[in-house]
C-alpha positions in Angstrom: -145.5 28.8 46.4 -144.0 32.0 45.0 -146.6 35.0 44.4 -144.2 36.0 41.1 -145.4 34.3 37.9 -143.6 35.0 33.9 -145.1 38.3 32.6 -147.7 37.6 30.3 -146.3 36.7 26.8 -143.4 34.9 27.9 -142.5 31.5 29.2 -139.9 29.5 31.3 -137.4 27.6 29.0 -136.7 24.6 32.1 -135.5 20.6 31.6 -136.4 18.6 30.0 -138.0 20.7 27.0 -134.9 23.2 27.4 -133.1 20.1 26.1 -135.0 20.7 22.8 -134.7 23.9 22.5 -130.5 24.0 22.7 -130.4 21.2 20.1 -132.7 23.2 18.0 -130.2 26.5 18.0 -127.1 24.1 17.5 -129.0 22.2 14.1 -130.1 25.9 13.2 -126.9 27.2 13.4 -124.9 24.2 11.6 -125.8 24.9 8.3 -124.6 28.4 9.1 -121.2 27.3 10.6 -120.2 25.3 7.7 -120.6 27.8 4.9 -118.3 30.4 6.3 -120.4 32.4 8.9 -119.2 33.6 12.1 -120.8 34.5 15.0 -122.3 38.0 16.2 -124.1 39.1 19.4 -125.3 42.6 19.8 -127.1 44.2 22.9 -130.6 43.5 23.6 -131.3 47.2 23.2 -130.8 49.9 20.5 -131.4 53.5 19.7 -135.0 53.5 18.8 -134.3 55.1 15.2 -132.3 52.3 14.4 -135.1 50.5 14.1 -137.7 52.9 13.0 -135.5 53.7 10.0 -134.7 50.4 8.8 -137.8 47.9 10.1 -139.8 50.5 8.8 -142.6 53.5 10.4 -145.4 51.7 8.6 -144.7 48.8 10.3 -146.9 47.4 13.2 -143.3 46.0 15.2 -142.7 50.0 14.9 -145.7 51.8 15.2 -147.5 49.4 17.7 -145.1 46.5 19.1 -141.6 48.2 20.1 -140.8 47.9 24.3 -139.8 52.0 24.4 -137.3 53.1 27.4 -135.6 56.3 28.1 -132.2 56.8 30.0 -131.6 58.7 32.9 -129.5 60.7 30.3 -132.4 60.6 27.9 -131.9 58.3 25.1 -134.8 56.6 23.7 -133.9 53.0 23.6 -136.0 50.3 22.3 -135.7 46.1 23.1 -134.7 44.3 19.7 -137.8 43.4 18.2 -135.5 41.4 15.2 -131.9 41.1 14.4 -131.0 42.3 11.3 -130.8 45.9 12.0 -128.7 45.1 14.8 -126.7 42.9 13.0 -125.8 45.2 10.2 -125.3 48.6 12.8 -122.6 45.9 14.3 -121.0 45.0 11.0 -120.7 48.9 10.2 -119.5 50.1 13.5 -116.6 47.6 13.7 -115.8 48.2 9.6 -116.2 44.6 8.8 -117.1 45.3 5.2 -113.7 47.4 4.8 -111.6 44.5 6.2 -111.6 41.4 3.8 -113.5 39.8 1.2 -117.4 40.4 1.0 -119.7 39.2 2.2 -119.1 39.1 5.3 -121.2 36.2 6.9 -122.2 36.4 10.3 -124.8 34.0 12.5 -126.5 34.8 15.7 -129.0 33.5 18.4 -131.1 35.4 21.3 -133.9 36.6 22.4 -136.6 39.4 20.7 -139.4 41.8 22.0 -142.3 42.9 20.6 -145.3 43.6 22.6 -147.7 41.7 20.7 -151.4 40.0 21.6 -150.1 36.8 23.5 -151.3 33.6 22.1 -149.3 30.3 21.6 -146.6 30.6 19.0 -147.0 34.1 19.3 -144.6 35.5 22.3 -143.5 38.6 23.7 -140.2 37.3 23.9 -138.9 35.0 21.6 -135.8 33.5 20.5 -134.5 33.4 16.8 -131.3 31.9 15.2 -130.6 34.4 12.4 -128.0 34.4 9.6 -127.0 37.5 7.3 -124.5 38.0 4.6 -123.3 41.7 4.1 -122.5 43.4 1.2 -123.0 41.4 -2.3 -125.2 41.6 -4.9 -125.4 37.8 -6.2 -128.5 35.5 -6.5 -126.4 32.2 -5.4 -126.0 34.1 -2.0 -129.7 34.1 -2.0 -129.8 30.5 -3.0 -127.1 29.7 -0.4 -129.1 31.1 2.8 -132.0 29.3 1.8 -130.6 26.0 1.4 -129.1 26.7 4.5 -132.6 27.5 6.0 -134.2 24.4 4.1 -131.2 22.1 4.8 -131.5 22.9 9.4 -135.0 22.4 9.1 -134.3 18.9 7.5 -131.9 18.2 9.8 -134.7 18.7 12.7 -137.0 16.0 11.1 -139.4 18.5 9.8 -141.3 17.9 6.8 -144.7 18.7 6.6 -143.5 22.8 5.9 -143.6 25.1 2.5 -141.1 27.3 1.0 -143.0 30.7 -0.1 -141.1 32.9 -2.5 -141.3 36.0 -4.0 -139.6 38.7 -5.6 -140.2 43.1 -4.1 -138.0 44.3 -6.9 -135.6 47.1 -6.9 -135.4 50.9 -6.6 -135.5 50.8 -10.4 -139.0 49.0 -11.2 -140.7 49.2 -7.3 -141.9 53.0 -7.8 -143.7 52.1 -10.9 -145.2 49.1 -9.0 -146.0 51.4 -5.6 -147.9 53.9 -7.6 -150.3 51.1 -9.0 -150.6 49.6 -5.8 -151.6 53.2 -4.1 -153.8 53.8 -7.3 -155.9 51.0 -6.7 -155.9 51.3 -2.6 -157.9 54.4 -2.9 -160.7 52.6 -4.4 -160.9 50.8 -1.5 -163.3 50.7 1.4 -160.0 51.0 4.7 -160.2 52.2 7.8 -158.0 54.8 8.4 -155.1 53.2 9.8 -154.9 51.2 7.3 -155.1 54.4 4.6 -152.0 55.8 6.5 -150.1 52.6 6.5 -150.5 53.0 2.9 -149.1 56.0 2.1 -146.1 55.0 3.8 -145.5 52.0 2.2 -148.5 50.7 0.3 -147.0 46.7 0.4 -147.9 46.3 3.8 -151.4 46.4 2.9 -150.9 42.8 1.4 -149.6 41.2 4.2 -152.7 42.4 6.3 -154.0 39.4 7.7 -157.8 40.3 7.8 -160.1 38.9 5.5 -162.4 42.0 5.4 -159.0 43.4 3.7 -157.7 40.5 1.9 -161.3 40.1 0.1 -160.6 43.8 -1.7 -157.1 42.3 -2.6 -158.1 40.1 -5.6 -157.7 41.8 -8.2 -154.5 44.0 -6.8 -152.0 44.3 -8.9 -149.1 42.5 -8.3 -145.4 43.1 -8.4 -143.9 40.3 -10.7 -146.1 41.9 -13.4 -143.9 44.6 -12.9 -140.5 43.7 -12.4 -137.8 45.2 -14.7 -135.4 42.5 -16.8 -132.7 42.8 -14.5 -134.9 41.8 -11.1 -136.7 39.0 -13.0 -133.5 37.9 -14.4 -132.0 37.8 -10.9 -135.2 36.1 -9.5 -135.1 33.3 -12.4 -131.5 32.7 -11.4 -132.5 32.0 -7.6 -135.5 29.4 -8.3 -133.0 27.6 -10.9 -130.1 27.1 -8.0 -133.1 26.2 -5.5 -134.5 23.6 -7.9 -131.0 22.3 -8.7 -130.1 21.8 -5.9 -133.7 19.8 -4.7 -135.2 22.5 -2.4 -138.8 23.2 -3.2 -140.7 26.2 -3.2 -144.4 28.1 -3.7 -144.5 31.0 -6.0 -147.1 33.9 -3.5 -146.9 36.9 -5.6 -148.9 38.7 -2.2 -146.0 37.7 0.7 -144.1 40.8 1.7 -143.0 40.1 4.8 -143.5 42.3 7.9 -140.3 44.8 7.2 -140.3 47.8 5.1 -136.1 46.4 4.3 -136.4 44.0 2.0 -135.7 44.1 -1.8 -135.5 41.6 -4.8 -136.0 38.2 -2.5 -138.2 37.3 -0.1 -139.3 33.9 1.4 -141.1 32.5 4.1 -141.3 29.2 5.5 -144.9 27.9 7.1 -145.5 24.8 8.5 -148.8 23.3 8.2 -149.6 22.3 11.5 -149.1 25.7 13.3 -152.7 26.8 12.6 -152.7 31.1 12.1 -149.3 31.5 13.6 -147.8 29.0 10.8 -144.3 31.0 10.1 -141.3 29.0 11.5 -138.9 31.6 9.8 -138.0 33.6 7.1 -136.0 36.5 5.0 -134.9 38.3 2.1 -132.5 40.6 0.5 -132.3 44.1 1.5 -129.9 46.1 -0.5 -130.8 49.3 0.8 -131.0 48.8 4.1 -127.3 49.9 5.1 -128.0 53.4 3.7 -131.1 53.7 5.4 -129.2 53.6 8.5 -126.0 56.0 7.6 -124.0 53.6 5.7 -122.4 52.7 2.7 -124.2 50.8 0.1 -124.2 47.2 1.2 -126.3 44.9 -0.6 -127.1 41.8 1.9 -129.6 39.1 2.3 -130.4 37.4 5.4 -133.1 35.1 7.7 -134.2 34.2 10.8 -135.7 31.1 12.1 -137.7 31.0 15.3 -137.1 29.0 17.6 -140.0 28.7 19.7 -141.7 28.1 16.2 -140.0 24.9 15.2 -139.9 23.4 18.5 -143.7 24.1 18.1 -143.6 22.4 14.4 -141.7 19.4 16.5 -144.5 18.5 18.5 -146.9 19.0 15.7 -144.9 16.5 13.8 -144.8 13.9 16.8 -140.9 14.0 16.0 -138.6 13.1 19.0 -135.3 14.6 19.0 -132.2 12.1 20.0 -130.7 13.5 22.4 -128.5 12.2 24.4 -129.1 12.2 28.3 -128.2 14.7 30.6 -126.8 12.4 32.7 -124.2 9.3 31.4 -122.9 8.0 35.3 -124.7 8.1 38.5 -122.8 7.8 41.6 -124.2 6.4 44.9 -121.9 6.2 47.8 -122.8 3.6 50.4 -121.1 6.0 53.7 -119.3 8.8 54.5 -116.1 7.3 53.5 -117.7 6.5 50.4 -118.7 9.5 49.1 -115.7 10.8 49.6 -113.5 8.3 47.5 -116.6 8.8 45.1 -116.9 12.6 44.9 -113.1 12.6 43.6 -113.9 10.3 40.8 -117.0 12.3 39.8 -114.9 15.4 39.6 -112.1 12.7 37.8 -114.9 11.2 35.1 -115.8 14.8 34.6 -112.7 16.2 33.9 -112.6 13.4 31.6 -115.0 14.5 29.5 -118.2 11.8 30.9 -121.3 13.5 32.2 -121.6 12.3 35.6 -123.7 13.3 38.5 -123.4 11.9 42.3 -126.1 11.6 44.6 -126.2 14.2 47.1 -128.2 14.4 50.3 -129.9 11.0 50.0 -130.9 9.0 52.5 -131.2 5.4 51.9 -129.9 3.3 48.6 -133.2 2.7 47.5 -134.2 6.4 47.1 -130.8 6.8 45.3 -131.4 4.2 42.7 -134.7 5.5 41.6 -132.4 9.0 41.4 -130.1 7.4 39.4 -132.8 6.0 37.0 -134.6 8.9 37.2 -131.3 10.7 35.3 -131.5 8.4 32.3 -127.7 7.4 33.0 -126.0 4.3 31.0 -124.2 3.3 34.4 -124.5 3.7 38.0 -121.6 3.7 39.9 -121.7 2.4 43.7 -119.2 1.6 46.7 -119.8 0.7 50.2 -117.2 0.5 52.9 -116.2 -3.0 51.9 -115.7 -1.9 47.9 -113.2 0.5 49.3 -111.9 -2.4 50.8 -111.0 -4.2 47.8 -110.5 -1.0 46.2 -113.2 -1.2 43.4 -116.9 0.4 42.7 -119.5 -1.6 41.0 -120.6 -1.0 37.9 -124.3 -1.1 37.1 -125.8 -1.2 33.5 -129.4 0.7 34.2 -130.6 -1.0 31.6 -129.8 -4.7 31.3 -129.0 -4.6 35.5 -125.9 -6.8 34.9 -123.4 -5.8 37.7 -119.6 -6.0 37.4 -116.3 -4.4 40.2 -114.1 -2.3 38.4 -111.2 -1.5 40.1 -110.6 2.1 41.7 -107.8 3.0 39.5 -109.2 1.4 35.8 -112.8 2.7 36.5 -112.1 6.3 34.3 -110.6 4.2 31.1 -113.1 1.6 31.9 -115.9 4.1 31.0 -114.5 6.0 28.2 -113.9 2.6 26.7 -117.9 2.2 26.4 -117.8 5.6 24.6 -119.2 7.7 27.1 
């Protein structure tokens, strides 16, 4: 046995469960795909103040979770510890925004870092399926990623999950709102880091997780009390497409998120069988982000979904994804001779478009039948010296065990007759 293990935080994605996990990127990234958004990948690692600009100093994926590298030339790098940033320094560099219509959509899928306390559902790498739409200002845009959120989740099975909404305002009516909140923060008993997350951004104090903290919250004030007409307007507009259009959702005047970013929107959704580490995904608008990072002024919206998270929520469910099997023909040659004639139709059924597998290095044809059951194939295929003979293969059904020759030559249209 190797000595190596996974570092501590992370996890081996291997069959059968890797299975899962594709199928959950792909019905992720459907919703996504059909409403115009087209697909980005950026590197796994970016200037460091790419990050502490736009996710935000206050932040703990900032100030305490970032993997931290410098260059042989001296850049200080940092692992992607989310994808928006990213995302948007992409859109920018190539000039997206100047070449057609806004918004430009975009979709992605990878893996994140943040060097967090391990736990289950709580990883120091993780993957997320993310969406973002770049530069408009329009509450159906809002609406749109949402449903598109809701709308993968649904298409997963999941339904024991909640759609938290709220509203952080704009530059307009958030200063007001930030003053009150840092007015009645100092009458509170925090410990020091705490106090200095604070100053820099006195909404992260809401999303703080400890009850010692959250007790002093009650009577906080909070931000929809202060929202000017033109954010509550725009916030109206979003629950009335949302409702119209049958998608549920949980009014939490408290839920910030974890990024300084994020403006006007901001949703969450938990699932209720993930214990503390309940988020399966989430997002919101950030209008100002773009600036923050040296560009123009973009307003956007965006989310990410996790991954690991929902295949978690799967299993909490008890729901079984159909997939289909790896495997749809198992070959068995009976000889040398055999597997010859055999190999050249695997690579034929193949080519074909049928998943087919042969078996390889097997001794006798009773180890190679449990093989092929083993693979959850429709159909074995196997030819013994006198098959080749008569220049057919048998065809086994793994399930019913009926048995039928197929000649050589008819054996490819044979099979993609039964839909394989």
């Amino acid at each position: 046995m190797s000595t190596f293990t996974a570092p501590k935080g992370t996890y081996d994605l291997l069959p059968p469960s890797s299975a899962t996990f594709l199928a959950i990127r792909e019905r992720i990234a459907a919703p996504a795909r059909r409403a115009g958004y087209g697909y980005v990948e950026t590197p796994v690692f970016e200037d460091v103040k790419l990050f502490s600009r736009g996710v935000g100093e206050s932040t703990d994926i900032v100030s305490k979770e970032m993997y931290t590298l410098t260059t042989k030339g001296g850049d200080e790098l940092a692992l992607r510890p989310e994808g928006t940033a990213s995302v948007l320094r992409a859109a920018l560099q190539a000039n997206l925004h100047k070449q057609g219509n806004l918004p430009v959509k975009l979709w992605y899928s990878g893996s994140y870092y943040r060097y967090e306390r391990a736990q289950k559902g709580r990883y120091r790498q993780f993957s997320q399926v993310g969406a973002e739409a770049i530069g408009a200002e329009d509450p159906a845009l809002d609406a749109e990623l949402i449903i598109m959120a809701d709308d993968a989740f649904r298409s997963l099975g999941l339904s024991d999950y909640s759609l938290l909404l709220n509203s952080l305002g704009d530059k307009q009516c958030r200063p007001v709102y930030r003053a009150a909140l840092i007015e009645f923060l100092s009458g509170l008993d925090l410990d020091e880091d705490t106090r200095r997350r604070a100053e820099i951004n006195p909404l992260r104090v809401l999303d703080d997780k400890r009850e010692s903290v959250q007790e002093q919250l009650v009577d906080a004030p909070m931000l929809r009390d202060f929202l000017c007409e033109e954010c509550k307007a725009y916030d109206e507009k979003v629950r009335e497409l949302l409702t119209a259009n049958g998608v549920a959702f949980v009014d939490d005047p408290k839920l910030v998120r974890g990024l300084d970013y994020y403006t006007r929107t901001t949703f969450e959704f938990v699932h209720n069988g993930l214990g503390a580490q309940s988020a399966i995904g989430g997002g919101g608008r950030y209008d100002g982000l773009s600036e923050m990072i040296g560009g123009p002024a973009l307003p956007s919206v965006g989310w990410a979904l996790g991954v690991d998270r929902t295949y978690l929520a799967l299993e909490a469910e008890g729901v079984d994804l159909d997939l289909p099997a790896a495997t749809a023909v198992y070959a068995v040659a009976l000889g040398e001779e055999a597997k010859n004639v055999l190999f050249a139709k695997v690579v034929e059924l193949r080519r074909a478009g049928v998943a087919t597998d042969l078996a390889f290095g097997v001794k006798s044809i009773k180890n190679a039948m449990k093989s092929a059951d083993r693979s959850g194939a429709r159909f074995a295929l196997i030819a013994g010296d006198r098959d080749l003979a008569e220049g057919v293969v048998q065809l086994k059904d793994m399930s019913t065990g009926e048995q039928t020759p197929v000649a050589l030559d008819e054996l490819v249209t044979t099979l993609k007759e039964k839909q394989l």
